[in-house]
VEXDREN-2710 file (C-alpha; in Angstrom, 1 decimal):
% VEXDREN-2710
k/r/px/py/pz
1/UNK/-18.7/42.8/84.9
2/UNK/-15.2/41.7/83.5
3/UNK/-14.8/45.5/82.7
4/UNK/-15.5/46.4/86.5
5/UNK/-12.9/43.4/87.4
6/UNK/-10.0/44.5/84.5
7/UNK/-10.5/48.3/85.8
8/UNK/-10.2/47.0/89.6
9/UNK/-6.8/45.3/89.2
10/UNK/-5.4/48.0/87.1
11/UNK/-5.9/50.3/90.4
12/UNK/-4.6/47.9/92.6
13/UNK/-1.3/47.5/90.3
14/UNK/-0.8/51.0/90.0
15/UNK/-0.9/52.3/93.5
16/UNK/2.7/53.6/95.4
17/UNK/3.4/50.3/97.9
18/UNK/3.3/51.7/101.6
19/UNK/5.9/53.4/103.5
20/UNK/8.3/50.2/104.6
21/UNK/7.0/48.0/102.8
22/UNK/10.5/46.0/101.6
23/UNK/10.7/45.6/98.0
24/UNK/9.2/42.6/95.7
25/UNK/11.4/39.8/95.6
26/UNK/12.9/39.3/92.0
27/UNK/11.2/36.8/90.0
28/UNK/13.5/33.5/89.4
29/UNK/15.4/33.5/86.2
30/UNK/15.8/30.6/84.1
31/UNK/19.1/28.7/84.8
32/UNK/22.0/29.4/82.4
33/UNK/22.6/26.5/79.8
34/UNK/25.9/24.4/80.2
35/UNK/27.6/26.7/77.3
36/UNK/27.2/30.0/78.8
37/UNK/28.9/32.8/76.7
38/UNK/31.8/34.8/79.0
39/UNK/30.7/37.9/80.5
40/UNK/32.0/41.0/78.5
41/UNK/34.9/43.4/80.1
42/UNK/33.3/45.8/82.5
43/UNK/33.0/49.5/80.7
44/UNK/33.3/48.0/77.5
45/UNK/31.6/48.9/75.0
46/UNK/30.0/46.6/72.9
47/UNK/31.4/46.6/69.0
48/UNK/29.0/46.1/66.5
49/UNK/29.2/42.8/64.2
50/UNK/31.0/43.8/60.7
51/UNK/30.2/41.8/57.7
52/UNK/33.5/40.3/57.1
53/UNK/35.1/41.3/53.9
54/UNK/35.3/39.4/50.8
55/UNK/38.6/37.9/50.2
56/UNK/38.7/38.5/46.1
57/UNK/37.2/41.5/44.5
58/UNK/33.9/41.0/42.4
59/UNK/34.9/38.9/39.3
60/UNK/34.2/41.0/36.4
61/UNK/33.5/39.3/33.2
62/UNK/36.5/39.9/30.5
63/UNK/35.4/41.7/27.4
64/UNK/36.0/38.8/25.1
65/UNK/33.6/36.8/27.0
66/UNK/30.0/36.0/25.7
67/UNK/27.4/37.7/27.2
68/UNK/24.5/35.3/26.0
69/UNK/24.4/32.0/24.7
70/UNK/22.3/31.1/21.4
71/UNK/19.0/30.6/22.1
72/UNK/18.7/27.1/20.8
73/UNK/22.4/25.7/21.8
74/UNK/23.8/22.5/22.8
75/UNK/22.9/23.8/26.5
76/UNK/21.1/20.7/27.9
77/UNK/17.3/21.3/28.9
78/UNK/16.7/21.7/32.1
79/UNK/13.7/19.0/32.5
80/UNK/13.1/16.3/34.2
81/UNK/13.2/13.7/31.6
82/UNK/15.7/15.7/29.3
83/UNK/18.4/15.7/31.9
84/UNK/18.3/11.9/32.5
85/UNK/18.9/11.3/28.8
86/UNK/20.7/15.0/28.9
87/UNK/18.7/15.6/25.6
88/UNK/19.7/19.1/24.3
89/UNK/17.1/21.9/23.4
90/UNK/18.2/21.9/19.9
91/UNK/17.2/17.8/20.0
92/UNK/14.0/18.6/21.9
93/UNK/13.0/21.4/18.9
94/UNK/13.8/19.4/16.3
95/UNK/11.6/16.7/17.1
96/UNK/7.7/16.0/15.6
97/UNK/5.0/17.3/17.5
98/UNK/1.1/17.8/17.1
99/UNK/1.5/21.3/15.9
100/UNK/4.6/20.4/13.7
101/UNK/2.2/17.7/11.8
102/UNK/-0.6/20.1/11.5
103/UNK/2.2/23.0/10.0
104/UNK/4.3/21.3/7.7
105/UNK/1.8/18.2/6.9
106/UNK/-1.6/19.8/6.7
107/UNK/-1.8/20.3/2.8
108/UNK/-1.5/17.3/-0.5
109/UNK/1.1/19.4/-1.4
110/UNK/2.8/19.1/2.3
111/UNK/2.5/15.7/1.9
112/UNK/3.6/14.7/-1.6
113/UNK/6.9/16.5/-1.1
114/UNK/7.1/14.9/2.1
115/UNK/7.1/12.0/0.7
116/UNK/9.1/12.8/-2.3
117/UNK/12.1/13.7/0.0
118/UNK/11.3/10.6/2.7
119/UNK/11.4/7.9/-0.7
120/UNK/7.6/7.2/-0.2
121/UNK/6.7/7.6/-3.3
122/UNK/8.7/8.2/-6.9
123/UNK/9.7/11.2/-8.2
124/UNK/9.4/10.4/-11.6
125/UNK/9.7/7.2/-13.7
126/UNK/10.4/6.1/-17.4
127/UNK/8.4/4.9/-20.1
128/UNK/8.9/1.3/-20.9
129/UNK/8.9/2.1/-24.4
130/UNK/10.4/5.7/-24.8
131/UNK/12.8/5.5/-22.2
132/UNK/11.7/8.7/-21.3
133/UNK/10.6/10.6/-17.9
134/UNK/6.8/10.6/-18.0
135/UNK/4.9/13.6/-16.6
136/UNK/2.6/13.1/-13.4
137/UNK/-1.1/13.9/-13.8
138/UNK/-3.5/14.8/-11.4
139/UNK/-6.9/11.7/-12.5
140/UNK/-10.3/12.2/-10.2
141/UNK/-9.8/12.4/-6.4
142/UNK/-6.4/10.8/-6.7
143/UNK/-3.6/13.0/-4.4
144/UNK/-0.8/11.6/-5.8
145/UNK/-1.9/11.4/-9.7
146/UNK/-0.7/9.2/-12.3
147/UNK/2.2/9.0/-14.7
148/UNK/1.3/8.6/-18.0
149/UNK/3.3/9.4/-21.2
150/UNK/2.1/11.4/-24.7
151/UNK/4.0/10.1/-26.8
152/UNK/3.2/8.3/-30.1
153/UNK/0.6/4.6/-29.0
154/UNK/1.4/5.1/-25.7
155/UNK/-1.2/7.7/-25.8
156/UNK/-3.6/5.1/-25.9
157/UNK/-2.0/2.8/-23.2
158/UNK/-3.7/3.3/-19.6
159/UNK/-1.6/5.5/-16.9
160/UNK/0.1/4.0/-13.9
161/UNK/-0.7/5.0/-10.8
162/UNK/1.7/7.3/-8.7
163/UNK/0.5/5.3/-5.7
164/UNK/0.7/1.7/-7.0
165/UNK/3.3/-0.4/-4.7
166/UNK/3.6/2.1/-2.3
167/UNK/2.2/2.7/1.4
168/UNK/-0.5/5.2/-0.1
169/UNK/-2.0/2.2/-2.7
170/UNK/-5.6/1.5/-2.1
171/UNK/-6.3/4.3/0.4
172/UNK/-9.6/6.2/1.1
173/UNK/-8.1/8.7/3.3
174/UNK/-6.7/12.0/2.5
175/UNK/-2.7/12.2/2.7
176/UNK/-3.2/15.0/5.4
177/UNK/-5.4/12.3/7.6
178/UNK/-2.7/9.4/6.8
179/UNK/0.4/11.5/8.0
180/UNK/-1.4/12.5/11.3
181/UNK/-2.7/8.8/11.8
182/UNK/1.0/7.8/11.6
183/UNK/2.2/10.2/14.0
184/UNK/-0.6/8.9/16.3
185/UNK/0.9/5.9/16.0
186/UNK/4.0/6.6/16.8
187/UNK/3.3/8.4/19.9
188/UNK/0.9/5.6/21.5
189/UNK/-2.5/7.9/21.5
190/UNK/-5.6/6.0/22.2
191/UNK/-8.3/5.7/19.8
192/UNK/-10.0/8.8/22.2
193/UNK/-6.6/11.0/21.7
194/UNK/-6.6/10.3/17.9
195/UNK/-10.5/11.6/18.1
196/UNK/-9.7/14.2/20.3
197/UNK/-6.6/15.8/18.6
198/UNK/-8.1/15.5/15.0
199/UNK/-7.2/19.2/13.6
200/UNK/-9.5/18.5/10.8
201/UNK/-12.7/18.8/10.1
202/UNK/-15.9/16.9/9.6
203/UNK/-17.1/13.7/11.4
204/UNK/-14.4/11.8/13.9
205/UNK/-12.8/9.1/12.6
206/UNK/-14.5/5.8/13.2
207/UNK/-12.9/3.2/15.7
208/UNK/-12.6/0.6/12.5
209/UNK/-10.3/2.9/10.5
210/UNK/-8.1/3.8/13.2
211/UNK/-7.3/0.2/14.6
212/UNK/-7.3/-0.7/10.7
213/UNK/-4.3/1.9/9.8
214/UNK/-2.2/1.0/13.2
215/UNK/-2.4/-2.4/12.0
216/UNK/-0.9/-1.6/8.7
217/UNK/2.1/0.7/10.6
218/UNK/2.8/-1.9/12.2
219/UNK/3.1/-4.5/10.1
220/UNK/5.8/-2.5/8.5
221/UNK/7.4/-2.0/11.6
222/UNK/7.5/-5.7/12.4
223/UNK/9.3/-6.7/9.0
224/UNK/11.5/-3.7/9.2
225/UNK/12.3/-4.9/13.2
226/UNK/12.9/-8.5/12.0
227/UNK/14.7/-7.5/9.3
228/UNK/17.4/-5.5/11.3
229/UNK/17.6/-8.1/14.0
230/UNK/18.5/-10.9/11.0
231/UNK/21.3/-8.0/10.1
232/UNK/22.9/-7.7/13.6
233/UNK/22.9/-11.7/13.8
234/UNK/23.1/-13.9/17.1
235/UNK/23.9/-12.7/20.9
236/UNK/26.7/-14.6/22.6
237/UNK/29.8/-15.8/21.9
238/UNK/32.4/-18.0/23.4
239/UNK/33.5/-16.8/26.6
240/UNK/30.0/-14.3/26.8
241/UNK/27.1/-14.8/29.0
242/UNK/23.3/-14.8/28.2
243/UNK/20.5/-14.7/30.7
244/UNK/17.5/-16.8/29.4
245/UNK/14.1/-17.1/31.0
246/UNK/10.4/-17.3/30.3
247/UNK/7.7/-15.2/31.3
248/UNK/3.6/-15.9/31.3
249/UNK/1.9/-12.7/29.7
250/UNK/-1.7/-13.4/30.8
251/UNK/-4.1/-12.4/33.4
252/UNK/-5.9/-14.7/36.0
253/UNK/-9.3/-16.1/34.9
254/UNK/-12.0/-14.0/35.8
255/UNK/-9.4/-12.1/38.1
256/UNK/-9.6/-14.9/40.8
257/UNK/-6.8/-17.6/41.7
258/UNK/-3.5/-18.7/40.2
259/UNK/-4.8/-19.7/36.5
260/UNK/-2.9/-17.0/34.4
261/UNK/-4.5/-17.0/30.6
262/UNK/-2.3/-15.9/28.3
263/UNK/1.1/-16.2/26.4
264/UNK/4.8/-18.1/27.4
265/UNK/7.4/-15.6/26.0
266/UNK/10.9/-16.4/26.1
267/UNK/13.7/-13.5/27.1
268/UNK/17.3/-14.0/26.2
269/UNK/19.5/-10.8/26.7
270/UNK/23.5/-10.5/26.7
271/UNK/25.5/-9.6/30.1
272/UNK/27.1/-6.1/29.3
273/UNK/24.7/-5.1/26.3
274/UNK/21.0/-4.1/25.4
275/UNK/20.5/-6.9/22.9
276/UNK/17.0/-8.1/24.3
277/UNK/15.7/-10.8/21.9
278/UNK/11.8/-12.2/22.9
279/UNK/10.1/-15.1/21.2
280/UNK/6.6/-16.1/21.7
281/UNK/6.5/-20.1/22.3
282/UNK/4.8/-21.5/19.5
283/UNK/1.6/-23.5/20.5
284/UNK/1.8/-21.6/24.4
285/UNK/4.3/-24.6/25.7
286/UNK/7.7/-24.0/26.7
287/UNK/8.8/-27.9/26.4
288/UNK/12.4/-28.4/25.5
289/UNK/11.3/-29.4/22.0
290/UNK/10.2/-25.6/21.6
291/UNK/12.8/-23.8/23.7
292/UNK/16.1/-25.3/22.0
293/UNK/15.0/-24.4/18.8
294/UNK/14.1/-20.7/19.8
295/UNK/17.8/-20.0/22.0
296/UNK/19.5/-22.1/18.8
297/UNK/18.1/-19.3/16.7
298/UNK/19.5/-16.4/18.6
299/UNK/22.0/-17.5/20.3
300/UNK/25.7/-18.7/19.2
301/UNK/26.8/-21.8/19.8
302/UNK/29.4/-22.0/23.1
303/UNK/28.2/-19.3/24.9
304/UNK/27.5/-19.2/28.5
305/UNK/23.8/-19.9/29.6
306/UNK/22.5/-19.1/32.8
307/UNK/18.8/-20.3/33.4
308/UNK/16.8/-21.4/36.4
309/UNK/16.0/-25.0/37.1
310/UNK/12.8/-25.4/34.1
311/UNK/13.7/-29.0/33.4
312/UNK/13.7/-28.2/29.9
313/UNK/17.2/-26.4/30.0
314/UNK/18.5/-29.7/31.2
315/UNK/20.1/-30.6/27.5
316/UNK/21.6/-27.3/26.8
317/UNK/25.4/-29.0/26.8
318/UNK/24.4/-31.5/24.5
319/UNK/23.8/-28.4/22.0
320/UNK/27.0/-26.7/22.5
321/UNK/26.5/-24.5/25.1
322/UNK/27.8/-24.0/28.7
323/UNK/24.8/-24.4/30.7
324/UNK/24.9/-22.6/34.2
325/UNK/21.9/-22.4/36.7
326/UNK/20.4/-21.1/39.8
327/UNK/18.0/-22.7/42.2
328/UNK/14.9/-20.5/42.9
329/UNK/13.8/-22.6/45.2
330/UNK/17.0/-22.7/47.8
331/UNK/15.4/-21.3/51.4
332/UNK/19.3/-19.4/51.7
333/UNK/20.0/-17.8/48.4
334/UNK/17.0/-17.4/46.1
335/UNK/18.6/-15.4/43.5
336/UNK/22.0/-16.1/43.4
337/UNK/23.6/-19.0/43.1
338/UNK/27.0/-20.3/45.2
339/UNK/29.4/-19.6/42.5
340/UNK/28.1/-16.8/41.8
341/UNK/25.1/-17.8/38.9
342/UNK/21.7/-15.5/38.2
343/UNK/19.7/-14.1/36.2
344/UNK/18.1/-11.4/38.2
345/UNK/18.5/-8.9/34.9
346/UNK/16.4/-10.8/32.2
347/UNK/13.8/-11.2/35.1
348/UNK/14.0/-7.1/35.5
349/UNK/12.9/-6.7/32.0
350/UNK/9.7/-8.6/32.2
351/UNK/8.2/-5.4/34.3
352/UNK/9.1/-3.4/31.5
353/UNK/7.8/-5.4/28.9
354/UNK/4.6/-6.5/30.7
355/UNK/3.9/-2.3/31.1
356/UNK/3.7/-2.2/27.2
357/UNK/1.2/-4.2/26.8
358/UNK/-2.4/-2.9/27.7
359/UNK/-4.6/-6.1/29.2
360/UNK/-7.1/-6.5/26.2
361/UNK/-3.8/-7.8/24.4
362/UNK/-2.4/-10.6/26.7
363/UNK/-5.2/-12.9/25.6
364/UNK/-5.5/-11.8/22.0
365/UNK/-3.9/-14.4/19.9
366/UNK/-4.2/-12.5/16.4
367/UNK/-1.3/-9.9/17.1
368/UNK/0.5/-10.3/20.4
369/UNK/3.5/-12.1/18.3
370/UNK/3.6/-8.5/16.5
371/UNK/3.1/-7.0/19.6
372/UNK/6.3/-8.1/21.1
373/UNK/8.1/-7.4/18.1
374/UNK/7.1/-3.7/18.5
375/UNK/8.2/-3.8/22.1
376/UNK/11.5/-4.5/20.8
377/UNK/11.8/-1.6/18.0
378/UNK/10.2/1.0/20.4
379/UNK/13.1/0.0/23.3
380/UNK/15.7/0.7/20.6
381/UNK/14.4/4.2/19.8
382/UNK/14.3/4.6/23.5
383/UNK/17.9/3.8/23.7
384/UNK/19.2/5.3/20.9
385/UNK/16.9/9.0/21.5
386/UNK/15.2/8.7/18.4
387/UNK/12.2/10.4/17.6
388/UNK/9.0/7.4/16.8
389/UNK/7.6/9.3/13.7
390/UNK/10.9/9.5/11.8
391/UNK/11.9/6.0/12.3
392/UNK/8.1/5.1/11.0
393/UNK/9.0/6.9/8.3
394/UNK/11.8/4.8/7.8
395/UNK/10.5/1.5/8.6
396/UNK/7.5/1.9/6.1
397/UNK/10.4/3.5/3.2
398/UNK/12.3/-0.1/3.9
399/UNK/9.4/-2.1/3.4
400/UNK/8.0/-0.2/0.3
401/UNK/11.1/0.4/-1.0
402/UNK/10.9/2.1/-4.7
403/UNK/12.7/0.9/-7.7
END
């Protein structure tokens, strides 16, 4: 039926109209918009549009110029990250990785002259008695052997072992499986990661062995982080400013209401530097009789302290200092004070250092002091675009050093 109907109008459309008939109307146009273009000249030809030409000839590269840069120059990468710290591809490749571990550190023999070169471990030694360079020798399962000297009663006399004072004394692991555990480390992994990246074989390591190891790593890195902070002395100064304030690193009991469990930390950083300094409050109070002695200990003596109103910063003059505040509590100003007082940037760093911390640790009162401490050595590998596994390296060389 619609075919009959289609085929029906397609006559009617098509037939001649009738002799004086006048002619269709023509159909309204739309109505020309307010910026009509002019009319062209009548009997003019219309000129067809002719890319305009370029006003310099191509620019041929000179014959001294180089065609292709080194594959590996100081050309920064083109990532995201890499561009903000504008971290070269040559950086980027020089850098540890999983597959660099499992290359160069994969063998005992990797290892031991790894650690040869890094001071880990001695090279040779002397004999108390000969005064002469002992040979190494390989005893049972040991990786790293002993040194023991030949000649005359010393024969007799037990070896010493390689391994004795150093990072390696007393372990059960294999230097292969020590190496990767401390690049795990360095980089963060979970104990699932550590599991799941293991190149080696056999069973997966056991939850025990890796929380044991990260403990010793960072023990190391604490003393070699307190260490360098006793070397660069006190913030401050006369005439400088340092923004002090405390922070409650906790989480509410049972997640409900305003009861925060956990740790008062107390932040002191220096206007127009990085030198963040963080002290857990000993006993979890943050009375004067704790804070005082905590700023007295990083910070000199007539510099300009800016606080919030915590009554316990009331007697900072009578300790040398120039005590400045600001009133959290004003309804007008919050954050700043009238003449000009804050101290909006220690309070901006308590978002980065709460995001370290994973929420089994606010409440754990065996290792958040070493915790913080970490914080602080990981922020200044940040800043400074060091890689994690060769300051390790460092660290653990500092605090086993080798006579």
């Amino acid at each position: 039926m619609a075919a009959q109907k289609r085929a029906h109008m397609l006559r009617v459309f098509q037939q001649p109209p009738e002799a004086g008939t006048p002619p269709p109307p023509p159909r309204p146009t739309e109505p020309p918009e307010a910026t009509t273009p002019l009319p062209s000249p009548p009997h003019t030809p219309v000129q067809p549009e002719v890319a305009p030409l370029s006003a310099s000839p191509p620019r041929t590269p000179a014959p001294t110029e180089a065609v292709s840069q080194p594959q590996y120059s100081e050309v920064p990468s083109t990532s995201t990250r890499a561009a903000r710290g504008n971290i070269t591809s040559a950086e980027i490749r020089s850098m540890w990785a999983t597959y660099k571990v499992r290359d160069q550190l994969g063998t005992a023999e990797q290892c031991i002259q790894f650690a040869e070169e890094n001071g880990l471990v001695l090279r040779s030694t002397l004999c108390s008695t000969h005064r002469t360079p002992m040979p190494i020798y390989s005893k049972g399962n040991s990786d790293l052997g002993s040194f023991c000297c030949r000649m005359g009663q010393c024969r007799t006399k037990s070896s010493v072992r390689r391994a004795k004072g150093t990072w390696f004394e007393n372990a059960k692991l294999s230097l292969p499986h020590i190496f990767y555990l401390k690049y795990c480390y360095s980089r963060r992994f979970t104990q699932f990661n550590v599991q799941l990246e293991d190149y080696f074989g056999g069973p997966c390591l056991s939850s025990r062995t890796i929380t044991d190891w990260c403990s010793y790593r960072r023990e190391a890195v604490v003393i070699y982080q307190i260490d360098k902070q006793e070397h660069v002395g006190k913030i401050g100064g006369p005439g400088k400013i340092v923004q002090i304030d405390e922070s409650k690193f906790g989480k509410r009991k049972f997640n409900k209401g305003r009861i925060v469990e956990g740790h008062w930390v107390l932040g002191m950083i220096e206007d127009g530097s990085e030198y963040l300094r963080l002290e857990v409050c000993p006993e979890n109070v943050r009375f004067a009789e704790v804070l005082i002695p905590l700023i007295q200990k990083h910070v000199i003596e007539g510099t300009i302290i800016r606080t919030d109103y915590w009554k316990a910063y009331d007697c900072l003059s009578s300790y040398g200092y120039e005590h400045q505040k600001v009133n959290h509590s004003d309804p007008e100003n919050p954050f700043v004070a009238p003449d000009g007082t804050h101290t909006q940037r220690i309070e901006s760093q308590w978002r980065v250092v709460k995001s370290f911390f994973h929420k089994d640790n606010f409440n754990n009162p065996a290792n958040f002091a070493d915790l913080v401490v970490e914080f602080l050595w990981r922020k200044s590998i940040l800043k400074n675009r060091e890689h994690p596994f060769t300051k390790l390296i460092d660290a653990i060389k500092r605090t086993y050093k080798q006579k």
